[in-house]
N, C-alpha and C positions, 0 to 999 in steps of 0.2 A: 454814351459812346464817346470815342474820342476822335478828334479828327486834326490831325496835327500830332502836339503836344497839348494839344487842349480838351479839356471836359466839356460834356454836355449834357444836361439831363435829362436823358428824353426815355422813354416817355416821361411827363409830367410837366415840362413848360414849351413853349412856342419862343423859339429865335430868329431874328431879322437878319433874312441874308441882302446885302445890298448888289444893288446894280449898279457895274460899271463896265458901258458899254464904250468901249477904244475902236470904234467905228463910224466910219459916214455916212448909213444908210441907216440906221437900227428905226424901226418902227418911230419910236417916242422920243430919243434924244440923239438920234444919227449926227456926227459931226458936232457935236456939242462937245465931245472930251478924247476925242480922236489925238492929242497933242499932249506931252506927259506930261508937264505942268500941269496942264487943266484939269486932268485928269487925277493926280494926284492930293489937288483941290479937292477935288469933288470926294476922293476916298475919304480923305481927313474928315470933310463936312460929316457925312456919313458915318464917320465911326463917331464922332463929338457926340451925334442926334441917339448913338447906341444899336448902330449895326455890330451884330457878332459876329458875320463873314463878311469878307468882300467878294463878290464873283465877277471878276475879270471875263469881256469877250471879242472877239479880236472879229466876228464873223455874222453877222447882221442873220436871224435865224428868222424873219418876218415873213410874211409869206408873199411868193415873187422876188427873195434876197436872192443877189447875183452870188451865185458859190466863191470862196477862193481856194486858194493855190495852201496847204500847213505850210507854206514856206511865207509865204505872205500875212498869213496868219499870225507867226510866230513873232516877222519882222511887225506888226503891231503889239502885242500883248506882253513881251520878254520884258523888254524897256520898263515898263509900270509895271509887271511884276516884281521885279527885282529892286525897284525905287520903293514900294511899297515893304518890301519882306524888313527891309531896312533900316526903314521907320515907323511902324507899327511894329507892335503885338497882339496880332489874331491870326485868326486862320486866310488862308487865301483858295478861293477857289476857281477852278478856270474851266469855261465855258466853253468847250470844242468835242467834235467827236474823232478826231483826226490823230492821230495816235503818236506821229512825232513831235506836234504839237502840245501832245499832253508830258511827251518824255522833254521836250525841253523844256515846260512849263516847270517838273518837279525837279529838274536839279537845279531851278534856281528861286526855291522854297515852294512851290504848291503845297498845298495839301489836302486838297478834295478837286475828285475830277466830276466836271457835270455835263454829261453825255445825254443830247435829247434822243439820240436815237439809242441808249439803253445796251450800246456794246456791239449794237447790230451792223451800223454803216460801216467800222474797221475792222477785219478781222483781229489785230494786233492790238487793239484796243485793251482787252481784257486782262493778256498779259503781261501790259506794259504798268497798269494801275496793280496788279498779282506782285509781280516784281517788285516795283517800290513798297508795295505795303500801305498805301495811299485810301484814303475814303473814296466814296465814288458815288453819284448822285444817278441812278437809273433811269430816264425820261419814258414814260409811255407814247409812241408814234406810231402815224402807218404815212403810208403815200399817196391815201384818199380814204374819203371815212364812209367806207364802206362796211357794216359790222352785220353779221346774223343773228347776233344777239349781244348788242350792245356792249350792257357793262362783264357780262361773262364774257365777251372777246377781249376784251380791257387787261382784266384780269387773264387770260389766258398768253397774252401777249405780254405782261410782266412775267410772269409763269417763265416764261422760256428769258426773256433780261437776266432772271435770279440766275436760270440753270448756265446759262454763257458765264457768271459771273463765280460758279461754282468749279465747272470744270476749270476752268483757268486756277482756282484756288485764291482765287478774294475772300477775305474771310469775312464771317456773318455780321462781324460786328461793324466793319467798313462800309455796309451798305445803305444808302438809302433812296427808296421811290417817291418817283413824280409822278403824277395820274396825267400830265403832258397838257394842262388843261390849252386851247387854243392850237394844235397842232392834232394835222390826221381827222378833225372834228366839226360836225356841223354847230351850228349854236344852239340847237336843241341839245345835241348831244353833249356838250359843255356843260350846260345847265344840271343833265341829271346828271351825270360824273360830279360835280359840284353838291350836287343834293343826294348823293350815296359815296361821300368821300370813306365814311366810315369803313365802307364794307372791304376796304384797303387794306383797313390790320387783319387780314385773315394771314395775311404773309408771314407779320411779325416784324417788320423793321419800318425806320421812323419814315415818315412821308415828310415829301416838301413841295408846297403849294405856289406856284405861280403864276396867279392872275394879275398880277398890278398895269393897269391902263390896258389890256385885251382888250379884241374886238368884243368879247362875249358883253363885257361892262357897254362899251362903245352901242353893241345892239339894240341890249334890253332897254339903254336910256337913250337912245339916241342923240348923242356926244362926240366929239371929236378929242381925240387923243390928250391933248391939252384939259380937259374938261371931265375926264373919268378916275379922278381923286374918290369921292365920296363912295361911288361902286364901286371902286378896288378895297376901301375900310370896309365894306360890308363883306366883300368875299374872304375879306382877313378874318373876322370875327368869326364867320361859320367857318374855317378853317379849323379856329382855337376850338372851338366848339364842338367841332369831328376829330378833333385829337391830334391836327397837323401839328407836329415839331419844328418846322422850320418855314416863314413866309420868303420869300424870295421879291423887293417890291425895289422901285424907282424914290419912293416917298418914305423916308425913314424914320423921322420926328410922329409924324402923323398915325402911320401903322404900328408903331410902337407904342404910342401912347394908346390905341384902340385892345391892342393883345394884351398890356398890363391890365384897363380896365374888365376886360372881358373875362380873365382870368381871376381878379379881385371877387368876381360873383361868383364864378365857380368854382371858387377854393372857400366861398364863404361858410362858416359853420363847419367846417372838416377841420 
């Protein structure tokens, strides 16, 4: 697919989209790069270690984040956007579901919009990414993880994401799903969404996996934020392994070196 001007081969390899969060609250690095300098640091570092996105977010999505205002929003995320489109060559993607946020985001270079709530929280949403022409990263969510049948609700509830993203007229090749891992979800239910990621490609279009430092890592090891490196590398590997296209992490050196090797075995002898 292409997202930008740029190629990607997916199906067939797994790319590192990196986090930059231009916030003061964010779960794991709030207030860390909320300042465009620093922030701009951190892209560089990032793309150096071999990130192929950068995902820009202006709006703390953790659970108990105080909402804000797309205007507030924007007034954080445009500045580094625009410093980055500038000086870099990749793609840029930005993390909002707020729809003028995403329309100011792309006239000043986006190119993939990443929506946790999947088209649903704006109605304008769908044809403002339609209109540009723009990629678009689908999030599966609810408002409590309530489900009658689990991973068929999962799936039933992207089901309806594709169809918002059809009638608008996003075309098939712009899309891609998130299985929404930590949002909407108990930790149980994280786990098997994690352990039937596969059953994802029934849809057809590439997944993007975002577990880096979650609670789920945080639970099963009982860790604090700081301390869930090693269980984000492993949710990265069975990622590669279920066929996910794109990791989405905080730690970019480290998860890149685990998808290359993890892919060296499974390309081995083919």
């Amino acid at each position: 697919m292409k997202i930008g001007k740029y190629e990607f081969q997916v199906p067939g390899k797994t790319y590192i989209m990196g986090i930059l969060n231009v916030t003061p609250d964010s779960f794991s690095d709030g207030g860390k790069f909320n300042e465009t300098d620093r922030a701009l640091s951190h892209a560089e570092e990032m793309i150096a270690q071999g990130a192929s996105i950068i995902d820009v977010g202006g709006e703390s999505t953790r659970p108990g984040h105080t909402k804000i205002t797309a205007e507030e929003e924007i007034r954080r995320v445009i500045p580094v956007i625009r410093e980055i489109r500038s000086r870099f060559d990749l793609p840029i993607s930005l993390d909002t579901y707020h729809s003028e946020t995403a329309r100011a985001g792309i006239e000043e270079g986006v190119d993939l919009i990443n929506d946790i709530w999947g088209l649903k929280a704006d109605p304008a949403m769908a044809g403002v990414i339609a209109r540009y022409g723009v990629a678009c990263c689908l999030m599966h969510n609810r408002g409590q993880a309530v489900y009658a049948d689990f991973m068929n609700d999962v799936a039933a509830d992207l089901s309806e994401c594709i169809r918002l993203a059809e009638k608008a007229g996003i075309a098939e090749d712009k899309i891609i799903l998130d299985p929404g891992i930590g949002f909407g979800k108990t930790y149980e239910q994280n786990l098997e969404l994690m352990n039937g990621l596969e059953e994802l490609h029934m849809f057809g279009y590439p997944i993007l996996l975002g577990t880096s430092r979650k609670s789920m890592i945080g639970n099963a090891l009982d860790l604090p934020v700081g301390e869930r490196l090693e269980g984000t590398i492993a949710t990265s590997v069975i990622g590669v392994m279920k066929g996910c296209s794109f990791l989405r992490v905080h730690d970019v050196k480290e998860n890149l070196r685990a998808v290359r090797m993890t892919e060296a075995i499974l390309h081995a002898g083919k």
